[in-house]
PAZAPA-4460 file (N, C-alpha, C; in steps of 0.05 Angstrom, whole numbers, plus 32768, in hexadecimal, padded with zeros to 4 digits):
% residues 192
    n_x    n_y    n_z   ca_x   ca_y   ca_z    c_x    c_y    c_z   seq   type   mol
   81FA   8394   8139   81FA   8385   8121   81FF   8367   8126     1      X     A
   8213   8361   8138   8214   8342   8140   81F9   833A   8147     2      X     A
   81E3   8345   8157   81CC   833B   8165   81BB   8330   8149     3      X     A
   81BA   833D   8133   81AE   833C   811C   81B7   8325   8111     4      X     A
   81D1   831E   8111   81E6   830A   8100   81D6   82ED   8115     5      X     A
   81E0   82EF   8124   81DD   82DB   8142   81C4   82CE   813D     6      X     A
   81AF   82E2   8134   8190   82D8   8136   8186   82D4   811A     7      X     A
   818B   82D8   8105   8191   82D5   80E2   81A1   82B6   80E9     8      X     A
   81B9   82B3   80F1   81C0   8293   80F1   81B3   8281   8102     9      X     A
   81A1   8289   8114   8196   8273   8125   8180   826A   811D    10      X     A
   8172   8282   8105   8155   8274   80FA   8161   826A   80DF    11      X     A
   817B   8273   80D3   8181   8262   80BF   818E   8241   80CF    12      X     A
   8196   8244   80E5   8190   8229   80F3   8180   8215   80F0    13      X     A
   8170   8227   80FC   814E   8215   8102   8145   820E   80E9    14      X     A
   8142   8221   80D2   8139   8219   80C2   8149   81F6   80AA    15      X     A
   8163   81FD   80B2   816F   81E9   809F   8169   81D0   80B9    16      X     A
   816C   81CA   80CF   8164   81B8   80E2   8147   81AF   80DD    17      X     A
   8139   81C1   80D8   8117   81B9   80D5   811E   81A4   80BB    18      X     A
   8127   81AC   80A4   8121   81AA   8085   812E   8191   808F    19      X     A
   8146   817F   809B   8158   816F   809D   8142   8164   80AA    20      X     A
   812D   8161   80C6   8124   814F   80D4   8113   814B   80C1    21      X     A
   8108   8155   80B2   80F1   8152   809E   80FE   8141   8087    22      X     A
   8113   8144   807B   811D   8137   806C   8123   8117   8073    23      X     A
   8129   8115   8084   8137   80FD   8099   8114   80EE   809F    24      X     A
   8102   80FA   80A8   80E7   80F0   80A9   80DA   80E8   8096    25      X     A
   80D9   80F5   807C   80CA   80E9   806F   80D7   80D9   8059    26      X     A
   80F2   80DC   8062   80FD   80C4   8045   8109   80A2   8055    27      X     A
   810B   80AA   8070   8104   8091   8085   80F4   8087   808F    28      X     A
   80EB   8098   809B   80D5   8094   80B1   80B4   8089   80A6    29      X     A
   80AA   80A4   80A3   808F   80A2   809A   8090   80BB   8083    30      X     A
   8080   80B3   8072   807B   80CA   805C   805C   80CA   8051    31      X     A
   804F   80E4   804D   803E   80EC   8042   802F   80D7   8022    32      X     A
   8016   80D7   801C   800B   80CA   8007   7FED   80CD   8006    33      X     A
   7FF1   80D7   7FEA   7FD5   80E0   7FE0   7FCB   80C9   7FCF    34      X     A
   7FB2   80BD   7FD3   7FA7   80A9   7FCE   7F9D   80AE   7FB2    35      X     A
   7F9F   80AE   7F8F   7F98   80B2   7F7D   7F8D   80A0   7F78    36      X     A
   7F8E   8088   7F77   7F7D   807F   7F66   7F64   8071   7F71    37      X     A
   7F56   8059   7F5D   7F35   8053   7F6E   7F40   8033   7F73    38      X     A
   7F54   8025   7F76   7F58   8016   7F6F   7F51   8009   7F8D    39      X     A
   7F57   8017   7FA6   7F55   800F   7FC4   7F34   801B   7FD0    40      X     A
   7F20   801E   7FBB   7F07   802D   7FC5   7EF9   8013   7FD3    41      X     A
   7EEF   8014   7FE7   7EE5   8029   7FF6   7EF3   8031   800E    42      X     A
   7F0E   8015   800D   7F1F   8023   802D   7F2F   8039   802E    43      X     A
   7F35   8045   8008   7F3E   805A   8006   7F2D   806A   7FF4    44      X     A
   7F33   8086   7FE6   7F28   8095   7FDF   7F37   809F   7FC7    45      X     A
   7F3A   80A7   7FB7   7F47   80C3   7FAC   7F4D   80DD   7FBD    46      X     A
   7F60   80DF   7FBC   7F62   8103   7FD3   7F70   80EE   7FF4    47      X     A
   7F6A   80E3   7FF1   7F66   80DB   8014   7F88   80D5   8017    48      X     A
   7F90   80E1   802C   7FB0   80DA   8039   7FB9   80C9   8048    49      X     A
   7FC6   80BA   8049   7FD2   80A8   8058   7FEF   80AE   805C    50      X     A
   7FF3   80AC   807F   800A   80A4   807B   801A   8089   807F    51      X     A
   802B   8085   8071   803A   8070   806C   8057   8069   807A    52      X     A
   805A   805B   808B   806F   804E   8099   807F   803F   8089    53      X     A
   809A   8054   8085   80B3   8043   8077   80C2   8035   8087    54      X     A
   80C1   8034   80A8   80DB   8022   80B0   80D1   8003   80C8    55      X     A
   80BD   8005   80C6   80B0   7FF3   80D4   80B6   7FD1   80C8    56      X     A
   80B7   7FD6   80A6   80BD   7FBB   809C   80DF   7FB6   80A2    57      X     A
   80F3   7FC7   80A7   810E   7FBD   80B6   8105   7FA0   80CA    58      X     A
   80F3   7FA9   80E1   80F3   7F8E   80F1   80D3   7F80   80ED    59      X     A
   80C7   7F8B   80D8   80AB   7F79   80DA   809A   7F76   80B9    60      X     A
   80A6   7F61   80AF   80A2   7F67   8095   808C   7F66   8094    61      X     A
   807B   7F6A   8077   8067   7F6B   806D   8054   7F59   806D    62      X     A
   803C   7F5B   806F   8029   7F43   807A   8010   7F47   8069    63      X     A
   800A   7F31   8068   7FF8   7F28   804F   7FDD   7F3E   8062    64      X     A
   7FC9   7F4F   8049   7FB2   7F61   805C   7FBB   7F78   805A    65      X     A
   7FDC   7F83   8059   7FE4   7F9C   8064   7FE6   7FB2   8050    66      X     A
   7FD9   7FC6   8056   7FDC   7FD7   8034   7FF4   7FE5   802E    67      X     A
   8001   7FE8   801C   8016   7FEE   8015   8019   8000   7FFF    68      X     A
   8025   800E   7FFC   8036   8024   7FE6   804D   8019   7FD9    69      X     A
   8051   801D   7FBF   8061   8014   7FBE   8066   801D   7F9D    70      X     A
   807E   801B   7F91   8086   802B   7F70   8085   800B   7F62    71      X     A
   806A   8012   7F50   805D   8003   7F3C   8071   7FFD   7F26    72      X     A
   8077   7FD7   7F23   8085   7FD7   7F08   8081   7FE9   7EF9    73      X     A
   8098   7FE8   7EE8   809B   7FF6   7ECB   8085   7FF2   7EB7    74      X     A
   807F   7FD7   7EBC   8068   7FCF   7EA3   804C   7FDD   7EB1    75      X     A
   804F   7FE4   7EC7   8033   7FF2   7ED2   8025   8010   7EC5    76      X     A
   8015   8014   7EBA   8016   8033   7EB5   8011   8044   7ECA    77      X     A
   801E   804B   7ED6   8018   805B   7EEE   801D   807B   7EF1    78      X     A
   8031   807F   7ED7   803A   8097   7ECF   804F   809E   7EE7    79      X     A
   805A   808B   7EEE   8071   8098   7F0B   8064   8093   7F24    80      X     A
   8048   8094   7F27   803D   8099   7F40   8035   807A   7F54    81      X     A
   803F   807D   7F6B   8044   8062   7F79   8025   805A   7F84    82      X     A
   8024   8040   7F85   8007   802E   7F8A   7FFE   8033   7FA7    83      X     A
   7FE6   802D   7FAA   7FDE   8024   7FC8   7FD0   8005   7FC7    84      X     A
   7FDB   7FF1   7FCE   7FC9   7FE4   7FCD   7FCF   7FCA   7FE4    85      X     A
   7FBF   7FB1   7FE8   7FBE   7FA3   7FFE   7FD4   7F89   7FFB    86      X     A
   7FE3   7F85   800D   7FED   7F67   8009   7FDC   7F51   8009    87      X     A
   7FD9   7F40   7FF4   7FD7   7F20   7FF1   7FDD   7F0B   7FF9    88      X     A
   7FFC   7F10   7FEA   8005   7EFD   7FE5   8026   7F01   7FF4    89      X     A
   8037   7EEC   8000   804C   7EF9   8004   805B   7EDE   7FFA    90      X     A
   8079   7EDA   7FF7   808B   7ECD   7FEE   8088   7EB2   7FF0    91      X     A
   8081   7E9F   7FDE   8082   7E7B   7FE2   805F   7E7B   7FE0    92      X     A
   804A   7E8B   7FDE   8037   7E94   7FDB   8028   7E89   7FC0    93      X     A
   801B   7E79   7FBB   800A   7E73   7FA3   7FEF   7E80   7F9D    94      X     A
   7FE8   7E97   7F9A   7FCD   7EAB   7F90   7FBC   7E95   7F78    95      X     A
   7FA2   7E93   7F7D   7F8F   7E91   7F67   7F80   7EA0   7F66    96      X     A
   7F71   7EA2   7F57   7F59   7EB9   7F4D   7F42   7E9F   7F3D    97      X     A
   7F2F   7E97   7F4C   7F21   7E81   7F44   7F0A   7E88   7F4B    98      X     A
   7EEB   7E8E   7F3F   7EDA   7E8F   7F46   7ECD   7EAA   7F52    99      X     A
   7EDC   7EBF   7F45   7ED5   7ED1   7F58   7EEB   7EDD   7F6D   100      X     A
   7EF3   7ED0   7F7C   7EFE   7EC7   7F90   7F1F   7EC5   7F91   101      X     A
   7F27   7ECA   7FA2   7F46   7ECF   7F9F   7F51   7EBC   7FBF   102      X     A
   7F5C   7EA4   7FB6   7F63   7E8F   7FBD   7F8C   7E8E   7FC3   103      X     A
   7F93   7E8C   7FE4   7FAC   7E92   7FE6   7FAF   7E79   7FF1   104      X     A
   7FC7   7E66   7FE7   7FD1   7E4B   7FF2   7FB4   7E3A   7FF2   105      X     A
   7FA9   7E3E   7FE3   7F8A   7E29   7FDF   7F77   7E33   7FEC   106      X     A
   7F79   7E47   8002   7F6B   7E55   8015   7F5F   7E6B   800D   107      X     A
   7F41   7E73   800B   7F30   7E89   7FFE   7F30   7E9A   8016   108      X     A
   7F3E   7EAF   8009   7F3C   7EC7   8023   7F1E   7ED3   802E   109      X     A
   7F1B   7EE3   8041   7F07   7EF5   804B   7F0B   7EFF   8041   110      X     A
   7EFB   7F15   8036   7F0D   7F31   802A   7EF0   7F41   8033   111      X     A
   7EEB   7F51   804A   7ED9   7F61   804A   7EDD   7F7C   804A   112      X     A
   7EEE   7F83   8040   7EF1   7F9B   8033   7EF2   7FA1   8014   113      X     A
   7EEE   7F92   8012   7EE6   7F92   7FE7   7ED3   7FA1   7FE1   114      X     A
   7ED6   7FB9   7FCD   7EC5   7FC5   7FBF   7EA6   7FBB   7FBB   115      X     A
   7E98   7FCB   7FC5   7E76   7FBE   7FC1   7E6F   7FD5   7FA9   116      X     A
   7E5E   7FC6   7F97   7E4C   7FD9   7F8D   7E3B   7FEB   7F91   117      X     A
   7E32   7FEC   7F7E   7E18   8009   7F8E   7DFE   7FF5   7F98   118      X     A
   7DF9   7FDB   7F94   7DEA   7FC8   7FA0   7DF3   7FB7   7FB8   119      X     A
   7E09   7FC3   7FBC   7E11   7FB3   7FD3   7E21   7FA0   7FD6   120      X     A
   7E23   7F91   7FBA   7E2E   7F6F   7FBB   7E4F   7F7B   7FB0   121      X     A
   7E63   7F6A   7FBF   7E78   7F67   7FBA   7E82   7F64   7F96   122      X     A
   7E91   7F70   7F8A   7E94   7F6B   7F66   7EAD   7F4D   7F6C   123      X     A
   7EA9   7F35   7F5B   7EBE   7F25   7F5A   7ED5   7F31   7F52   124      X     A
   7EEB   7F22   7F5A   7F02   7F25   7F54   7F08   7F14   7F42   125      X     A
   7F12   7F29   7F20   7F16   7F16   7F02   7F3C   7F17   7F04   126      X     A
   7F3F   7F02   7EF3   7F5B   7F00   7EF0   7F68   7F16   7ED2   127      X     A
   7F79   7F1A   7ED2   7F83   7F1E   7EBF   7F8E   7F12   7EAA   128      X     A
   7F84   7F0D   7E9B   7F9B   7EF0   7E8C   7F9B   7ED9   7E9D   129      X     A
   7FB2   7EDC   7EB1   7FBB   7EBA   7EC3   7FAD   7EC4   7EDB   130      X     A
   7FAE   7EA4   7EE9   7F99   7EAA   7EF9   7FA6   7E92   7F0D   131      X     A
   7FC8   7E95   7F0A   7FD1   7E86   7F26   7FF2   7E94   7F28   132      X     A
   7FF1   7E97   7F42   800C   7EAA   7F40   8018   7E94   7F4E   133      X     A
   8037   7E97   7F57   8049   7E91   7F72   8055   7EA2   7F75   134      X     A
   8055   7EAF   7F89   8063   7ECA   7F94   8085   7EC5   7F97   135      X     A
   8096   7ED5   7F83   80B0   7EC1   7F85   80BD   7ED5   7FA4   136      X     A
   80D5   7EC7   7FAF   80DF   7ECD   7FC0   80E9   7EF7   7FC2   137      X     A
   80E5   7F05   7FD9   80EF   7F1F   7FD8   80CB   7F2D   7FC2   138      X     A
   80B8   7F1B   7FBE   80A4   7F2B   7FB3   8088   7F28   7FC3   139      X     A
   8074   7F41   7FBD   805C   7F3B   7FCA   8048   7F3A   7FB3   140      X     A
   802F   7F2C   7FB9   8023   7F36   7F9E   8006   7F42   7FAF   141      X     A
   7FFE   7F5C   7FA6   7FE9   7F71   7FA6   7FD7   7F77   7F9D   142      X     A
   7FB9   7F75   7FAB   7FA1   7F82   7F99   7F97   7F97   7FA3   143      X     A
   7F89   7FAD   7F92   7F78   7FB8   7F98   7F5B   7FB3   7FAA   144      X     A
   7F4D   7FC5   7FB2   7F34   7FBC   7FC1   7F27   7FBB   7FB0   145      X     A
   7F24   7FCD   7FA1   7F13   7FD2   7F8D   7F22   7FC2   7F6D   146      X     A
   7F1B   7FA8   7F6D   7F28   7F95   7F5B   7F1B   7F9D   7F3F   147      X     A
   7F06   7FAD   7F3B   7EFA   7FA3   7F2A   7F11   7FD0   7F1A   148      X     A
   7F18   7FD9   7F23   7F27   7FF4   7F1F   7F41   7FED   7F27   149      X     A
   7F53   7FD7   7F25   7F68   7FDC   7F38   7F79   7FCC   7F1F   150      X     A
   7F91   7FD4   7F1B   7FAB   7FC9   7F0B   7FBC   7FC1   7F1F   151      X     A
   7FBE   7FAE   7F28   7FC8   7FA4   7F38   7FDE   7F82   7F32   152      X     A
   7FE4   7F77   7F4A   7FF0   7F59   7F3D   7FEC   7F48   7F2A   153      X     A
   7FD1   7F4C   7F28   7FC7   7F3A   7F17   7FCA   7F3D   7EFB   154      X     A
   7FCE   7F5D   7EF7   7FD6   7F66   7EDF   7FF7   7F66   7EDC   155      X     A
   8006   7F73   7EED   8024   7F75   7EE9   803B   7F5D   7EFF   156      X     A
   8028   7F4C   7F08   8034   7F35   7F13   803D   7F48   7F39   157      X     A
   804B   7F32   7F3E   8055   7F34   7F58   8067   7F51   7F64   158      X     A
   806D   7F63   7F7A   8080   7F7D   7F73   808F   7F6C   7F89   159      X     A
   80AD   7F82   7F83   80BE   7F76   7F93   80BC   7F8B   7FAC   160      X     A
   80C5   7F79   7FC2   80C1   7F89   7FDA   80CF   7F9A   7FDF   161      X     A
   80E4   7FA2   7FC8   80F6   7FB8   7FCB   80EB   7FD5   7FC0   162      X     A
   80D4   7FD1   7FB4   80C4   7FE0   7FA3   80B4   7FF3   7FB3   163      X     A
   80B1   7FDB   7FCF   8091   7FEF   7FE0   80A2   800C   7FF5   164      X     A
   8097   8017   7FF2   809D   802C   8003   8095   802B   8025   165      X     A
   807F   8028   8026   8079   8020   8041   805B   8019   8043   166      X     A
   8054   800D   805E   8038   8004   805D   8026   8021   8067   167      X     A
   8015   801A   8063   7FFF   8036   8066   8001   8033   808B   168      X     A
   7FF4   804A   8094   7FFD   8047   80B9   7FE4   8053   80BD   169      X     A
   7FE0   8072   80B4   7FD0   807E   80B9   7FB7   8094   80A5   170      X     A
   7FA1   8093   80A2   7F92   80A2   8092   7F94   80B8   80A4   171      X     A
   7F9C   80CD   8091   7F93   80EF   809D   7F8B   80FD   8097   172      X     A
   7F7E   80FE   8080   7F69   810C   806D   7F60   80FB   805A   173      X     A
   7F41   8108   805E   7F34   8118   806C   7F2C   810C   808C   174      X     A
   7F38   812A   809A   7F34   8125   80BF   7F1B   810E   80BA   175      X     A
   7F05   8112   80B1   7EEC   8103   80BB   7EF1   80E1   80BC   176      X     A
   7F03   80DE   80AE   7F0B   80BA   80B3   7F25   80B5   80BA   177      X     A
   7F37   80C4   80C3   7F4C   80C7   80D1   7F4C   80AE   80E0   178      X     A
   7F5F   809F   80D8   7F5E   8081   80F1   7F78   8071   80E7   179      X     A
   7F80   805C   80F4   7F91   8049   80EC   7F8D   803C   80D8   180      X     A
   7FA8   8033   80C4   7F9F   8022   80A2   7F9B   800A   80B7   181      X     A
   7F8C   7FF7   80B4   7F88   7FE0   80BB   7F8C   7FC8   80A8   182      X     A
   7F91   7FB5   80B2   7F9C   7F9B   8096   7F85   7F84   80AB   183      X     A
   7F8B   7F74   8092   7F76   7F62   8095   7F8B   7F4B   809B   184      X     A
   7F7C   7F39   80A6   7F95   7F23   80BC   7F81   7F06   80AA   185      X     A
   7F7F   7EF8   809C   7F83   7EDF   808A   7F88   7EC7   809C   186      X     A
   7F7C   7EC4   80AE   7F83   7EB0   80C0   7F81   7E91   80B7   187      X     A
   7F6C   7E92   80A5   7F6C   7E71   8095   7F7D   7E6C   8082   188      X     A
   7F93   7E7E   8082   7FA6   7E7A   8065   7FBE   7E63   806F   189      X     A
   7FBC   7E58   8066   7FE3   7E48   806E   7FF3   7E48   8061   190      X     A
   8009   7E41   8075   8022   7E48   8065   8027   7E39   804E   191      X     A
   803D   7E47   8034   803A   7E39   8014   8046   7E20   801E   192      X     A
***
């Protein structure tokens, strides 16, 4: 009867050790995310998973390009469910939306990952209302790829960086585009 007891507590071991490294992983480390909405189409999908790196911003904060997760103001309708979308803009930061075109420190970004139509051509980027932010200090401000589907800064202003959960790291479904989230690097932007 001990041999029974002995081996009953070692998988109740294992099992509470497993649930603890898992716990400890995905509420630090990295955690799971299902891509809902169309707001990041075409670099994301509906269905499509990413995972998301929570401890990386400790020594490397957030950088304008980098996609991020993160729990959508209150004024957002999101029904609870946390965003995916790209950094802009980051702190001391002046955003326009002029022409189409989305303009950081007077500097018109690349953006070649923006939603194309079914003809091909890139959709402008419209403002909401205002159409000049300043990113206040401890905030980033975020768009969708897909600007023309996306509730994003422009609608609920700047989020605070205490808000994001982590930046996207890796797509893992579906296997067939399985690859690293990549950010876009803004090299003509200067500092505010």
């Amino acid at each position: 009867m001990s041999g029974i007891l002995r081996a009953a507590r070692g998988v109740v071991e294992t099992v509470v050790l497993t649930l603890v490294i898992f716990f400890v992983i995905q509420n630090f480390v990295a955690q799971p995310f299902q891509v809902q909405q169309h707001s990041m189409e075409r670099t994301f999908t509906p269905g499509d998973y990413v995972l998301v790196d929570r401890l990386s911003h400790l020594w490397s904060p957030y950088a304008r390009g980098q996609v991020v997760v993160f729990h959508p103001p209150a004024t957002a309708a999101s029904g609870g469910e946390p965003y995916i979308k790209r950094v802009i803009g980051l702190a001391g930061d002046t955003i326009e939306v002029s022409g189409g075109r989305v303009l950081v420190n007077g500097a018109a970004l690349d953006e070649p990952y923006l939603y194309r139509n079914s003809a091909g051509a890139i959709e402008p980027t419209d403002a909401s209302g205002e159409t000049r932010w300043v990113v206040p200090t401890d905030d980033l401000f975020v768009m969708g790829d897909h600007r023309q589907a996306s509730s994003d800064s422009r609608v609920f202003g700047p989020i605070a960086v205490s808000s994001v959960i982590g930046r996207g790291l890796v797509r893992y479904w579906p296997f067939a585009a399985f690859g690293l989230v990549s950010g876009q690097v803004y090299e003509n932007v200067p500092a505010p």
